[in-house]
N, C-alpha and C positions, 0 to 999 in steps of 0.2 A: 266345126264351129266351136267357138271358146264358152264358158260358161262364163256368165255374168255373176261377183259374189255381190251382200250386200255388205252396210256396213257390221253390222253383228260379224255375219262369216268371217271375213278378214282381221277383225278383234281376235277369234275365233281360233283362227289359222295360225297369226303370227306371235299372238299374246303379246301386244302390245296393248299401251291403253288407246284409248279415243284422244286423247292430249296427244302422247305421243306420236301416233301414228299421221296426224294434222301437222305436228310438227317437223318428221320427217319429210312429209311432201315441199313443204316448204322449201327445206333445204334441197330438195331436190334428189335423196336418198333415199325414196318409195314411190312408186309407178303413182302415176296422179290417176285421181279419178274422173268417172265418165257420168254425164249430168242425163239421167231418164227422159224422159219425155214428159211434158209436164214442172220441170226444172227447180222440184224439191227435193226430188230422190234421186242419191247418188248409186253407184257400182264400179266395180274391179275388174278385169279381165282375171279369169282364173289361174291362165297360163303365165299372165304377169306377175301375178302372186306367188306363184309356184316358184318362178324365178329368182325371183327375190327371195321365198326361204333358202332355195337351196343356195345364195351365194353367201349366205350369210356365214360366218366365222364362227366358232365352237366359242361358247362360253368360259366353260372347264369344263373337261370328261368328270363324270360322276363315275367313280369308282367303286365296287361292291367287290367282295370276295366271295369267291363260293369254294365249299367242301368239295373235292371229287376224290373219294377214297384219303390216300395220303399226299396228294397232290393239290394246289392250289390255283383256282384258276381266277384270273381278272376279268372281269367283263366291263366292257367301256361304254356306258350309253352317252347318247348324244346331247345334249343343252343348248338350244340356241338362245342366242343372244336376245 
């Protein structure tokens, strides 16, 4: 069974704002949400969520250098969009 996020988590998860992430759905570019019981509180499937980060496209690699003796190494971290 899927975990239900709320709205915090998914701000949370994707670091998006609350505008933005409204505005995505919209267009139709983030999984819509699902209305509780009671029909003020919303939620996310978590596996939805998941999916949508991971298809998400690389920002720019953050780049840092590090010392290894006299050798230099790159290390690429990730940045999503």
């Amino acid at each position: 069974m899927d975990t239900l996020l709320r709205l915090k988590q998914v701000l949370e998860a994707t670091k998006l704002s609350k505008t933005g992430l409204y505005q995505m759905i919209r267009l139709g570019a983030f999984p819509r949400q699902r209305r509780l019981a009671g029909g003020r509180s919303v939620c996310w499937n978590s596996r939805d969520v998941q999916e949508w980060i991971a298809s998400r496209p690389l920002a720019h690699p953050n780049i840092s250098e590090a010392q290894s003796g006299s050798e230099k190494q790159v290390i690429r971290t990730r940045t999503r969009l």
